[in-house]
C-alpha positions as CSV (number, residue, x, y, z in Angstrom):
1,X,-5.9,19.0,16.2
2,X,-4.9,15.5,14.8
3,X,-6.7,14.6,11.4
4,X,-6.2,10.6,10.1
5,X,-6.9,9.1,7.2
6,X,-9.5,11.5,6.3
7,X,-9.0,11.6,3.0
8,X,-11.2,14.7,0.8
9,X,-14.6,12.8,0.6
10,X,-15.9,15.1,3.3
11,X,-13.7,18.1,3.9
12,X,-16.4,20.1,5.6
13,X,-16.6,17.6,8.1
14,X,-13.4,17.4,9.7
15,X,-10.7,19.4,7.5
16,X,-12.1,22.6,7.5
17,X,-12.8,23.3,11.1
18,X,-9.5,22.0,12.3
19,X,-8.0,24.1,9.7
20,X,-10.4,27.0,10.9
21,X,-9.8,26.0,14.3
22,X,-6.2,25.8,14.2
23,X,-5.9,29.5,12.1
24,X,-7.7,31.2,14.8
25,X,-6.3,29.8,17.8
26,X,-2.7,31.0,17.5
27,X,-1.5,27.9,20.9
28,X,-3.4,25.4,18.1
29,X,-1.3,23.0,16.0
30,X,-2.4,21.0,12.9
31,X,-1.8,17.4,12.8
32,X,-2.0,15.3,9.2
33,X,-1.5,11.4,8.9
34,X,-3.1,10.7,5.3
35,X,-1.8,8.1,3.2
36,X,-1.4,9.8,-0.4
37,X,-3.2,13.3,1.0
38,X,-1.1,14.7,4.0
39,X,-2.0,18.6,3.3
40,X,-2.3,21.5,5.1
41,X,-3.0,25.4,4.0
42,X,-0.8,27.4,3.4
43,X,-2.0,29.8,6.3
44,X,-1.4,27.2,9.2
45,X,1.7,25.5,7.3
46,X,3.7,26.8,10.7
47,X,2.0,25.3,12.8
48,X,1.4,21.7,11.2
49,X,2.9,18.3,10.5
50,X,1.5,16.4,7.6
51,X,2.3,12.8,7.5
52,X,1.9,11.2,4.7
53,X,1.8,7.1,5.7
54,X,-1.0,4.3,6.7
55,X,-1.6,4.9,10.2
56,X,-1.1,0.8,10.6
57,X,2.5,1.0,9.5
58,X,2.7,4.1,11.3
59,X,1.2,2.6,14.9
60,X,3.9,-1.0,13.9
61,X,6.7,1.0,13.7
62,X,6.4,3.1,16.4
């Protein structure tokens, strides 16, 4: 589950079922790029990578 730029405006939209998601499926992993709000629970925090950069910069550096 990958999760960019996001942001909290609309958690229930996108956030919470990955995090959902990636909780219940234990071959799921949690994927954050947010500039200023990589996060992820502290129930998944095993199986995730948060990422806190602009995806541009990110995709130009690569």
């Amino acid at each position: 589950m990958m999760d960019s730029q996001k942001g909290m405006n609309t958690p229930s939209i996108i956030k919470f079922p990955f995090w959902r998601t990636t909780a219940n499926n234990p071959k799921a992993f949690y994927v954050c790029l947010n500039f200023g709000e990589s996060y992820a629970p502290k129930e998944i925090e095993e199986r995730s990578v948060c990422i806190d950069a602009d995806i541009s910069d990110l995709l130009i550096n690569m």
